[in-house]
N, C-alpha and C positions, 0 to 999 in steps of 0.2 A: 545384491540389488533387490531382489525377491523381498528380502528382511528388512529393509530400509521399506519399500511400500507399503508393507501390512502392517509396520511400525504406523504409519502415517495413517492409516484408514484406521486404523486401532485409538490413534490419538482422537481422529474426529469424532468418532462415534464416543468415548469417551470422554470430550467433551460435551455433547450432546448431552450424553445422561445426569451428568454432574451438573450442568444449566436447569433439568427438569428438575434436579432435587433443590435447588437454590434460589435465590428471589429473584424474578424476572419479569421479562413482559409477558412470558409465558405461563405465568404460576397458575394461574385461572383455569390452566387446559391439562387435558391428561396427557400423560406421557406419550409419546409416538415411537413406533418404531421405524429406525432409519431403512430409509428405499436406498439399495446399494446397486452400483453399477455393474454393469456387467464384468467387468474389471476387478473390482474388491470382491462382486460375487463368487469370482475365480477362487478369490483365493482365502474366502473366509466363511463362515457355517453357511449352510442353504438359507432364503429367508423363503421365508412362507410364499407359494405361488399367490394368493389372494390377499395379502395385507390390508389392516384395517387402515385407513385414514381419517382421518379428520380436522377438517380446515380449520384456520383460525377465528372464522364465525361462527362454528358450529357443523358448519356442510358436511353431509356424510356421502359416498360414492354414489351413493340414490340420487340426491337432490343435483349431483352433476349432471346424473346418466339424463336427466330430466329437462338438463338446459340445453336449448338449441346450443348448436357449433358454430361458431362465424364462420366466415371465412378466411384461410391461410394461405400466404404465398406456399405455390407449388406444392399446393395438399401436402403441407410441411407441416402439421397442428402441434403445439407449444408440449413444454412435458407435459406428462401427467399430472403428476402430484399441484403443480403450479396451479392447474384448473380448480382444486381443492381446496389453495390455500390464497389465494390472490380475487382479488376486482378487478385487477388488470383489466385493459381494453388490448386482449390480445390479438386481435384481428389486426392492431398495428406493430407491425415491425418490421425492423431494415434488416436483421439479418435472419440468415435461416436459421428454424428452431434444430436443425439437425447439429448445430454447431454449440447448442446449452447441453449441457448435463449437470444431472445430478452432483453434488461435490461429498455427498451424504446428511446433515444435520439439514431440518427443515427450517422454514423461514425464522431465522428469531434465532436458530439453533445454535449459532455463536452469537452470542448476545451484545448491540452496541453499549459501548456508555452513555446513556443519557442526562445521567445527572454526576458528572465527574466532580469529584473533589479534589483539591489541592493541599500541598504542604508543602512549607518552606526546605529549602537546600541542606540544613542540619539533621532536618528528620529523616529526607530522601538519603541521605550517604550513609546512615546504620544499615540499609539495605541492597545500595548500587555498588555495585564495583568500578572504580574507576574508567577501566576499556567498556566500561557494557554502552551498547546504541540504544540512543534516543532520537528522538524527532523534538529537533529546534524550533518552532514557532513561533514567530514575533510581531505583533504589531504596535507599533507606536513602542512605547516602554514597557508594553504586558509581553514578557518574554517566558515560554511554557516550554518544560521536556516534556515526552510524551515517551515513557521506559519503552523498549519491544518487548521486554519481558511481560507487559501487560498490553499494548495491544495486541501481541500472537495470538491470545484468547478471547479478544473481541472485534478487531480486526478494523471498529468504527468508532468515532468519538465525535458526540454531537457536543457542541462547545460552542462558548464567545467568547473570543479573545479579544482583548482593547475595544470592546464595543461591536465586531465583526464578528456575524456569524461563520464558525467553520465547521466539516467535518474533518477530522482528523483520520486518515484512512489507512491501512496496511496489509497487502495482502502477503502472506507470510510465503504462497509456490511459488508468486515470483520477483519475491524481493522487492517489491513497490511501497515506499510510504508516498503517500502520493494525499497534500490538502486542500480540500476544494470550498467557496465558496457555498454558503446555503441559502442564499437569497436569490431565488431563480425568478425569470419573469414576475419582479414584484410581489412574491409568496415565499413565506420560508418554509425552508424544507426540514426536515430531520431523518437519516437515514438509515436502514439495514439493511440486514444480510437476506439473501432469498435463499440461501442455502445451493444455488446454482454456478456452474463456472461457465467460463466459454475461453478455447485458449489457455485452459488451467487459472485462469484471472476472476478473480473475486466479480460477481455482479450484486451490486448493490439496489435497494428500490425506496423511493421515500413514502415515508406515510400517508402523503397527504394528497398523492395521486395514483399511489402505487405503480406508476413507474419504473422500469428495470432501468438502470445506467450500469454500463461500463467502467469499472475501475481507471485499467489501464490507460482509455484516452477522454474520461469524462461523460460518455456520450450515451443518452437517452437512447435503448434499443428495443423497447418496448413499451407502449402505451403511450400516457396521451400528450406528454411532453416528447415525443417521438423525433429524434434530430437535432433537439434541444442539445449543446455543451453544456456542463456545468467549466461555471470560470475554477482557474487554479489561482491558489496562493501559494505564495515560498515556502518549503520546508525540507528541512535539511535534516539526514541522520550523520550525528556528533556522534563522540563520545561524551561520557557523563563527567568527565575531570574538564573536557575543553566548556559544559555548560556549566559546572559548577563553578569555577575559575573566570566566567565572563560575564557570568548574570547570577552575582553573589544574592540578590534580590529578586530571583527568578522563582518562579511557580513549578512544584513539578507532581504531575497527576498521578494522586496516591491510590494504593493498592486498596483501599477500603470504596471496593465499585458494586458491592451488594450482589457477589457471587466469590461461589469459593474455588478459589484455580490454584494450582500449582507456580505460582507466579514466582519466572528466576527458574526455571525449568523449559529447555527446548523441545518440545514435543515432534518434533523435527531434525531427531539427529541423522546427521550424515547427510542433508540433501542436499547441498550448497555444492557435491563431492563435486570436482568438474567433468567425472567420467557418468555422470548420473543424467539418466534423464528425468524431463520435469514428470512429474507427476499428474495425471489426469489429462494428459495435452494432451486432443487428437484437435488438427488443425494444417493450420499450412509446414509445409516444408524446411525448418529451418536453415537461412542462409550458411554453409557452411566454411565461412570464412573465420566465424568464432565459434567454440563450443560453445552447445544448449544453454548452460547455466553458468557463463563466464558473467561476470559482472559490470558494468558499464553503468556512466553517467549519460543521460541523455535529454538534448538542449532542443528543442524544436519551435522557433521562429520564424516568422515571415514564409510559412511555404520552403521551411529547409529544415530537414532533420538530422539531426550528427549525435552520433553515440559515439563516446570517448571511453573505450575499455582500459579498464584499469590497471591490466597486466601494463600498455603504455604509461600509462599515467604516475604510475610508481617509478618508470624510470624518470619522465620528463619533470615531475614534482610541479613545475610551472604549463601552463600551457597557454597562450596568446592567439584567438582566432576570431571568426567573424561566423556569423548565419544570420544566412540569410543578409541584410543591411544592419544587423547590429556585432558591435565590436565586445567579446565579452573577455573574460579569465578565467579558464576550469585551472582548480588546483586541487592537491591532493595531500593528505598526512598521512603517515602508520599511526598506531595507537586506537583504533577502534575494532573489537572483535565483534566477528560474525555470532547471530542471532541462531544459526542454521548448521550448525555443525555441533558443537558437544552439547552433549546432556544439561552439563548446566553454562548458559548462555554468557556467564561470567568468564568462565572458560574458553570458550569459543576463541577459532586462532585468530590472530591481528588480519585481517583483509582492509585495513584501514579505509578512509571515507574521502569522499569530494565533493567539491561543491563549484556555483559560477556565477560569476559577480561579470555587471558591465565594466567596459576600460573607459569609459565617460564620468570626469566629477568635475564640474563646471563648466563645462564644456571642453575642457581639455581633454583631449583622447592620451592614455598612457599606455606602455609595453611594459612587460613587468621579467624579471628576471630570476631565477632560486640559484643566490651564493651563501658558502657558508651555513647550511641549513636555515635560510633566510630569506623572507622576499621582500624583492625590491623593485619600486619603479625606474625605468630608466630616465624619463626625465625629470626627478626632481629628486632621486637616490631616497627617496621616503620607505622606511621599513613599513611593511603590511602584516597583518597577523593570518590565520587561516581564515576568519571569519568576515575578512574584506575591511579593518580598520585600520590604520595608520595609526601605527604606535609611535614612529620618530619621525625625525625629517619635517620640512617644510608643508609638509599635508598631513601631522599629525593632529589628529581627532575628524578627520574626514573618514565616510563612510561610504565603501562601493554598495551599488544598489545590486541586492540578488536579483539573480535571474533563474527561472522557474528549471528546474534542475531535477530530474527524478531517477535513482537510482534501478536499474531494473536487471533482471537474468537476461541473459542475448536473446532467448526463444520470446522471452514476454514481448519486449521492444518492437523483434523483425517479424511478429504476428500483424500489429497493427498498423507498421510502418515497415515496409518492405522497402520501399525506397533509398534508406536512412543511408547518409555518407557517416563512414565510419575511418574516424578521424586514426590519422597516420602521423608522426614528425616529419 
């Protein structure tokens, strides 16, 4: 367990240095050295007691030491380093700063895509592997992979798909692809990394307010959009054979992102293990009805939240339920391998993928059934594919409408949603 962390804090920080030597948004600035936590401090060289910093505008520890302090709930004052690198209006926030830490790289320090480029399905497969996960994106007919072999490395993808802006998000400790909307109160946004976690969950903050949001539930937790959600959109981790096979005309986000990574390499072996705890989590308690970093799909509606773990969900293949007032479909296939377990992500075992589509297409409400490794609806016997199309039957070429579906580790989910019914047969 020991070797699997310092594996991990080894990765980030070596991330970190490979981003300073390479073109970024950072190239302008000198290199930093990473402020490690108390935790990596344990178990990796001393770092200097007095560290130099220096913000992203220039700011050196003097010109902080100089600026009045606001004021913090419960004389709780935000990190450090944050003071040096942000504009934040840190005097707002909902949660206590006792709950951010450091994740090690500073802001920027995983660097997003901002200017992503594309290539067609013939060039992407010299390099994917069949089983490797991607993130499905669709809108209208602009249908986009998003490899993990390349967001593990940047973790944000500022994008427009079919005319909508998205960010394209993945935090790699707790298994979240997770796509949001970047058109917040009338302003578009574009997003990074602040180098900070909470809950071991990615916080992201946009440029253009510097704003911290919440990965995990979307949600403004510092500064001046403060409470603000950002909206979700649909997105799904496939495999690369089920997107190359349905959207032969599909877009998928090339590895030429104006930095040099190891891409198609897990820099996260063995953390997926289910006797593993997450990494960097100090936080609530986890519900101990599932292991820490069991996997689950989770559907949250109307004021009801339901995580469907997937040790279930391989058995049932089909599943038929309701949250909240709406009627949907979680289904599941083998065939996609984990991002988070072998060295090379190609490799990673089958922990195959799910996803959830509404039971509403016309207003007819359906139940669906898995015969014959096959699904079917019960009232009209129409075959369905995994992707919610009708391939035969009297409702072939009808389309179940996804429903915002986000794969998470159990700790990530029962962090922010302790409440969560956790679906049974």
């Amino acid at each position: 367990m020991k070797k699997v962390l310092i594996l991990i804090w080894v990765t980030l920080v070596t991330i970190l240095i490979t981003g300073c030597a390479t073109t970024s948004i950072l190239e302008n600035e000198p290199a930093q050295e990473p402020v490690e936590t108390e935790l990596a401090a344990s178990q990796t060289a001393a770092v200097p007691e007095t560290p130099v910093i220096t913000g992203s505008d220039g700011s050196t520890q003097e010109d902080i030491a100089a600026t009045p302090t606001p004021p913090f709930l419960d004389d709780d004052p935000p990190p450090t380093r944050a003071l040096f690198d942000f504009k934040t209006d840190f005097s707002l926030h909902s949660v206590p700063y006792r709950e951010i830490i450091s994740g090690g790289p500073p802001r920027d320090g995983i660097p997003p895509v901002d200017d992503p480029k594309f290539i067609d399905i013939d060039e992407a497969d010299a390099w994917l592997q069949p089983v490797e996960p991607v993130v499905l994106v669709q809108v209208g007919e602009d249908a986009r992979a998003y490899p993990l072999q390349i967001l593990t490395y940047h973790e944000i993808v500022n994008d427009t798909v079919g005319g909508l802006p998205l960010a394209i998000t993945f935090c790699p400790l707790c298994n979240t692809a997770i796509v949001f909307e970047r058109m917040v109160n009338d302003r578009l946004l574009d997003f990074g990394t602040t180098g900070h976690l909470r809950f071991s969950n990615l916080i992201m903050y946009d440029r253009q307010t510097e704003t911290w949001w919440q990965q995990g539930n979307g949600e403004a937790i510092v500064g001046e959009q403060l409470g603000t959600r950002l909206d979700f959109y649909p997105g799904s981790i496939i495999a690369w054979e089920e997107f190359r096979s349905n959207f032969p005309t599909g877009k998928v986000l090339s590895r030429d992102t104006g930095f040099a990574r190891p891409y198609g390499r897990n820099p996260y072996i063995g953390y997926d293990d289910i006797n593993n705890p997450p990494f960097l989590y100090r936080g609530p308690a986890t519900p101990g009805v599932l292991p820490a970093v069991a996997r689950v799909l989770t559907v949250d509606l109307e004021d009801e939240a339901v995580a469907y773990p997937y040790e279930v969900l391989e058995e049932a293949r089909v599943v038929n339920d309701t949250v909240g007032r709406a009627a949907i479909l979680v289904v599941w296939q083998p065939g996609t391998a984990s991002a988070l377990d072998s060295e090379s992500i190609a490799a990673g075992r089958d922990v195959g993928t799910a996803n959830a589509y509404s039971r509403q297409v016309d207003g007819q409400l359906l139940t669906f059934r898995f015969e014959n490794n096959r699904i079917f609806d019960d009232q009209t016997s129409s075959e369905w594919n995994f992707l919610g199309l009708a391939v035969s039957g009297d409702l072939a070429g009808q389309q179940l409408e996804p429903v915002v579906a986000i794969n998470h580790f159990w700790f990530s989910w029962a962090a922010f949603k302790p409440e969560t019914r956790i679906y049974q047969p």
